[in-house]
VOBA-1610 file (N, C-alpha, C; in pm, whole numbers, padded with zeros to 5 digits, always signed):
BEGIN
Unk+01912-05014+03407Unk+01902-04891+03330Unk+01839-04922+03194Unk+01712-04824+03137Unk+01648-04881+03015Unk+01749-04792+02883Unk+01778-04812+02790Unk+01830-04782+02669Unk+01744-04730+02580Unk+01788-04585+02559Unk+01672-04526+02430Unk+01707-04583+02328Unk+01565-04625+02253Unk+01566-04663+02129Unk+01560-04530+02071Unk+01684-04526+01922Unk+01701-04407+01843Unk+01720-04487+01739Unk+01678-04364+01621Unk+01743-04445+01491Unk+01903-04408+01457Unk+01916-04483+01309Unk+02062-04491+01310Unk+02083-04312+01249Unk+02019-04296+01202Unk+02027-04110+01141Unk+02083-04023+01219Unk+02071-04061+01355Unk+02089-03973+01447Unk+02216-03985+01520Unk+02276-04139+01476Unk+02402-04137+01576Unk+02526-04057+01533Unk+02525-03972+01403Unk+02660-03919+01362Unk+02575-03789+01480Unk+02527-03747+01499Unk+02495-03604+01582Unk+02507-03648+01784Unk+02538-03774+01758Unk+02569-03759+01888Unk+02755-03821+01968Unk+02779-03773+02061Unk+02947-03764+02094Unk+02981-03884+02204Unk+03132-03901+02113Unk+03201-03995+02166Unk+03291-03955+02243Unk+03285-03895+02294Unk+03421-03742+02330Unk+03471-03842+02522Unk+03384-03891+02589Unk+03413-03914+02715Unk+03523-04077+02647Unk+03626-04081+02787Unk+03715-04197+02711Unk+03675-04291+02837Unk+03612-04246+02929Unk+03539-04396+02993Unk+03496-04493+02968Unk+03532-04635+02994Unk+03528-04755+02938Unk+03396-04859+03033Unk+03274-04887+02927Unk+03141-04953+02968Unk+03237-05068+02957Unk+03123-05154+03047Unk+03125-05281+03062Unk+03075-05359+02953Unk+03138-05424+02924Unk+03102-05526+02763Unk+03070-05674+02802Unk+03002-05692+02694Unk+02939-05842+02699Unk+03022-05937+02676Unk+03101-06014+02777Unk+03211-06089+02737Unk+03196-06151+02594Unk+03114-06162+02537Unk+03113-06228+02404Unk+03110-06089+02282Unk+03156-06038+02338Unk+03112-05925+02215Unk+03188-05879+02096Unk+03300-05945+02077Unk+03359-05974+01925Unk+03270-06108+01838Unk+03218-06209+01928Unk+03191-06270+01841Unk+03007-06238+01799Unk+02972-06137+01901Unk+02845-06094+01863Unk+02868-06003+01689Unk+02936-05926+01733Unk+02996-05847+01625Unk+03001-05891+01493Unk+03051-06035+01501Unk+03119-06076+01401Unk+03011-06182+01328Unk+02908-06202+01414Unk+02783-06290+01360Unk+02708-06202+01279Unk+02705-06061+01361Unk+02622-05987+01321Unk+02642-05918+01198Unk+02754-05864+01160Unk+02831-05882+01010Unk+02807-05894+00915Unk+02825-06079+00964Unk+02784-06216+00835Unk+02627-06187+00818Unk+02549-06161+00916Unk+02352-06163+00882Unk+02380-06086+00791Unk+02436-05971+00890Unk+02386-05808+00792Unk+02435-05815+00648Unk+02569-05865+00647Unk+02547-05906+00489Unk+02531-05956+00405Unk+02509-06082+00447Unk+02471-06213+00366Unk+02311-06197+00399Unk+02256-06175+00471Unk+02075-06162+00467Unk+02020-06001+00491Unk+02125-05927+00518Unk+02057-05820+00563Unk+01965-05800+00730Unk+01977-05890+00777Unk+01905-05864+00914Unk+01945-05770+00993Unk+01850-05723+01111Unk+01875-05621+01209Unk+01885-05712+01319Unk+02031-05615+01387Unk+02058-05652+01485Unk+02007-05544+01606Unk+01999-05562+01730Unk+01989-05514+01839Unk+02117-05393+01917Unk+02178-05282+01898Unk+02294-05265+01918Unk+02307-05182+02049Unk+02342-05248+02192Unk+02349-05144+02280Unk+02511-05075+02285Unk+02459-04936+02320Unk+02581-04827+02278Unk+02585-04738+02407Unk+02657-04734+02485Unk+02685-04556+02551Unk+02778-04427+02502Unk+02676-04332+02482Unk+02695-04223+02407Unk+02795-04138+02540Unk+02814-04021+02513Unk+02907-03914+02600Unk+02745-03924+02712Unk+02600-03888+02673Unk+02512-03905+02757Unk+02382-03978+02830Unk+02400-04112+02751Unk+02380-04188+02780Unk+02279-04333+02735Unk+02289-04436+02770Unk+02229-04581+02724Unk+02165-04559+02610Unk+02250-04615+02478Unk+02091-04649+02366Unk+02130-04753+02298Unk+02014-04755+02208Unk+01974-04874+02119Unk+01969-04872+02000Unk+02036-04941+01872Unk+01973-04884+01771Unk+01948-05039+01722Unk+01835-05059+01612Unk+01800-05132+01563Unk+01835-05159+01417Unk+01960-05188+01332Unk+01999-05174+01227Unk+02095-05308+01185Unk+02151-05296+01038Unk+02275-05398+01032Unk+02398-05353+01011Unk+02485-05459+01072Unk+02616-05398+01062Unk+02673-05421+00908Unk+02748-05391+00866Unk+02759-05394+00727Unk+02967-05420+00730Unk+02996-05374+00871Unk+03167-05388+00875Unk+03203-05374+00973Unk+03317-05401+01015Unk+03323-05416+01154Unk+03531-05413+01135Unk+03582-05285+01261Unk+03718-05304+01222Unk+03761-05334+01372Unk+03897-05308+01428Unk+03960-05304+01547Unk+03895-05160+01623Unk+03833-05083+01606Unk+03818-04947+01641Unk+03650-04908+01683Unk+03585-04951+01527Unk+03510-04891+01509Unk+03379-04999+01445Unk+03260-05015+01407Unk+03191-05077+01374Unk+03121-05016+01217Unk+03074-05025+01139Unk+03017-04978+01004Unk+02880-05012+01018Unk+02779-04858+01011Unk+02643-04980+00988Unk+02594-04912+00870Unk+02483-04937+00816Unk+02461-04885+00693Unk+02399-04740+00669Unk+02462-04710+00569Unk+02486-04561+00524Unk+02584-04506+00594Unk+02707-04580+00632Unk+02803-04498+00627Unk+02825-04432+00763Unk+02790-04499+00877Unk+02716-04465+01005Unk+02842-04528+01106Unk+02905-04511+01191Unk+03029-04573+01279Unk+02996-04533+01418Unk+03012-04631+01492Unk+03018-04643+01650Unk+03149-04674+01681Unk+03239-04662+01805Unk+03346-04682+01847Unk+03312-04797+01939Unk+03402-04925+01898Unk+03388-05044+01926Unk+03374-05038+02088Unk+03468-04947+02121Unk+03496-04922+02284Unk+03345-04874+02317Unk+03285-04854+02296Unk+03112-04769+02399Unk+03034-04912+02348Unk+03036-05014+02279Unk+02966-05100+02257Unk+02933-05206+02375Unk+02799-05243+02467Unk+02792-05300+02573Unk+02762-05440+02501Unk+02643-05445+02424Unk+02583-05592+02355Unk+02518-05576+02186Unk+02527-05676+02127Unk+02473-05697+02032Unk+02376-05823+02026Unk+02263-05818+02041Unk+02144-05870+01994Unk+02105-05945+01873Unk+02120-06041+01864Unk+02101-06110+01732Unk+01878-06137+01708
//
């Protein structure tokens, strides 16, 4: 399945509402947690695959925080850790 690339502007307008659980990248706390340290110690973009309520995307941004729940990317922007498949370094 290919993943739309979207920007990050757009992910507060789209829904988290389904509680079905994607398949995750067995490594994907410590993707998370690399990705973090770039985004804030260098600022780099990471790769972020996400499933929305409709379906596969991508965004290309940095994470800026990262909690038990939810992820932070910049401007104030949150994904729910649970729809997160991979992070891309």
């Amino acid at each position: 399945m290919e993943a739309t690339l979207i920007e990050k502007e757009q992910i507060p307008l789209l829904t988290f509402h389904d509680k079905t659980t994607v398949d995750q990248h067995p490594d994907l706390q410590n993707q998370i947690e690399k990705a973090t340290i770039l985004g804030n110690a260098h600022r780099t973009k990471v790769s972020i695959y996400f499933k929305d309520d409709e379906s596969l995307k991508r965004v290309e941004t940095t994470i800026w925080a990262a909690g038990t729940k939810f992820i932070c990317l910049k401007g104030g922007v949150w994904i729910p850790i649970s729809r997160l498949i991979e992070v891309k370094i």
